[in-house]
C-alpha angles and dihedrals in degrees: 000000000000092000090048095055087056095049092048089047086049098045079051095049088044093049096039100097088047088057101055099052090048085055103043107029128054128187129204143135129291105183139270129284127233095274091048101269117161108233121199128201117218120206121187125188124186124208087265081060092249102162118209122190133188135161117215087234091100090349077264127191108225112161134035102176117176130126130281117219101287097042108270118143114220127163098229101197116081118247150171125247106225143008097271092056083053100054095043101043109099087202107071100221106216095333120143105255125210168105075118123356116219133018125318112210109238098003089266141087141189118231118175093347088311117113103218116207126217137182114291125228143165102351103005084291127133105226126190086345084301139265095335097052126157094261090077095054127103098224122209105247141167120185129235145214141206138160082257112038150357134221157165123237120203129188136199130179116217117200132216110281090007098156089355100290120129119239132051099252129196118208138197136190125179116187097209113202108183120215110225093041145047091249133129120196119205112199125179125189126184139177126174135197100229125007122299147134137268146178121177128190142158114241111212131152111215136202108171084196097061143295108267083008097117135276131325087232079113102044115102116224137195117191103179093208124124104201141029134208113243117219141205130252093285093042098263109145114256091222091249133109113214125189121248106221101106100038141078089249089080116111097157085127121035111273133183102251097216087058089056097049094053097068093086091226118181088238088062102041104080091053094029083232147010121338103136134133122230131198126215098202093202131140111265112266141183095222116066118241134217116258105154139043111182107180124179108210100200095053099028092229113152132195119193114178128183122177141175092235122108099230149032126212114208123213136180105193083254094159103044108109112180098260075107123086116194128203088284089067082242120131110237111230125190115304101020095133141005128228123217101177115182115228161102117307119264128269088010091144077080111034101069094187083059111089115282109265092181122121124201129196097248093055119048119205123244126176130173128192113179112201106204124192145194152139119275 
């Protein structure tokens, strides 16, 4: 008897990890895109019944799903409802953007003495690595458990001169939903074969108090930066770092975003709202710190993000306009979520006294941004 109850224990302890990620991932399809790709979508629970979902087209996020204060369950990332939504939208609702993040001045860059030429945009700019980002990719993944977490990993091969940027590179992104908290882990690893530059976000749009549910004018915000980099007339950084105290920008204590936005100031006209990079002007480090609390005060739902990454770039949704429906089957008008994507700052491949965004083949590159929540 006594030998049966250890072989049982053993076959348990064999089959465990098994049984988590039966329990707390789910695989199934999404749709086909337009040239015949199949496209998954990747769910993770954890044991506080978080739900987590994301589709291998951009490695996108496209669902955050836990309770508000009085027990009602909403998806607080904006998202679209099919594949086709997906392939025509031009704002890349929660997709993973590289190879570079932000916009690139002249659509060029000089690495090691080369000028490197991208693909060239609105104004002669490169935005988001151009029309063929990484956002409208279908990435290779498998899906992972452990007795603290589960996750999906997605990969993307990047190949020499893709978008114009020198390297083959390999990324990796692992979304990282622990078990025992409300919290999402977002890792990126990247190697490349010769010299180069990157920048990775995630580029989702949130609303704590619901997805389709109205506008983020309520929502309280808290950004600990200190300074901002101030841009030109077509958003290329000047090359300076301003302080914040004495604009609207300044979120060093919690403010209600829609206040901030109603004082007409000159920094908000030309995007009738936020879209404005910080810096956090800190020394590197391998544990991610906090930079941003967003707290809606009539759900309770709290979002507390820290990150290793050097900026953060602030959006309103300023340019959504309702010709967009999202999964609720509700159009987004402006203002329907906000962005707080974690980064390096924009155009930095030409503003040397910016953080170094270059990435050489000794030393691979790893970030990590962790997204809590939780009800206040």
């Amino acid at each position: 008897m006594h030998k049966l109850k250890r072989s049982t224990f053993l076959i348990f302890l064999l089959l465990w990890p098994s049984v988590i990620s039966a329990a707390a991932t789910n695989v199934e399809p999404f749709g086909l895109t337009s040239k015949g790709e199949s496209v998954s979508q990747i769910t993770l629970t954890n044991d506080r019944d978080m739900r987590v979902a994301l589709i291998s087209y951009g490695a996108t996020l496209t669902t955050v799903e836990f309770a508000d204060r009085s027990g009602k369950v909403h998806n607080v990332v904006l998202s679209l409802p099919d594949m086709a939504s997906y392939e025509r939208t031009q704002r890349r609702w929660g997709g993973i953007i590289g190879r570079y993040a932000g916009r690139i001045a002249g659509a060029q860059f000089q690495l090691d003495g080369v000028t490197h030429r991208l693909e060239p945009g609105r104004n002669g700019v490169t935005l988001h690595g151009g029309n063929n980002g990484y956002d409208k990719r279908v990435w290779a993944f498998r899906t992972h458990a452990d007795a603290r977490s589960v996750a999906a990993i997605f990969t993307l091969l990047s190949p020499v001169g893709d978008q114009g940027f020198p390297g083959a590179l390999r990324l990796e992104v692992t979304y990282r939903l622990m078990r025992k908290a409300n919290e999402l882990r977002l890792e990126y690893r990247a190697t490349t074969s010769a010299p180069t530059v990157v920048n990775f976000t995630n580029h989702a749009f949130f609303n704590l108090a619901g997805a389709g549910t109205g506008t983020i004018a309520n929502h309280n915000l808290t950004i600990v930066a200190d300074h901002y980099a101030p841009t030109d007339a077509i958003k290329i950084p000047t090359g300076e770092l301003l302080p914040v105290v004495g604009t609207p920008l300044d979120f060093r204590q919690p403010q209600r975003v829609g206040q901030a936005m109603d004082n007409n100031h000159p920094l908000l006209a030309a995007s009738k709202g936020f879209d404005h990079s910080y810096s956090f002007r800190r020394p590197a480090s391998v544990r991610p710190q906090p930079v941003a609390i967003l707290h809606d005060p009539v759900s309770g739902r709290r979002m507390t993000i820290a990150t290793t990454e050097p900026g953060l770039q602030f959006n309103t949704g300023n340019g959504f306009d309702g010709t967009e429906v999202g999964s609720e089957g509700v159009a987004y008008p402006i203002y329907s979520g906000l962005a707080l994507e974690t980064q390096h700052l924009p155009n930095s491949p030409n503003q040397p006294i910016f953080p170094s965004t270059r990435l050489n083949p000794e030393k691979p590159f790893y970030s990590m941004t962790t997204y809590r929540f939780s009800i206040r």
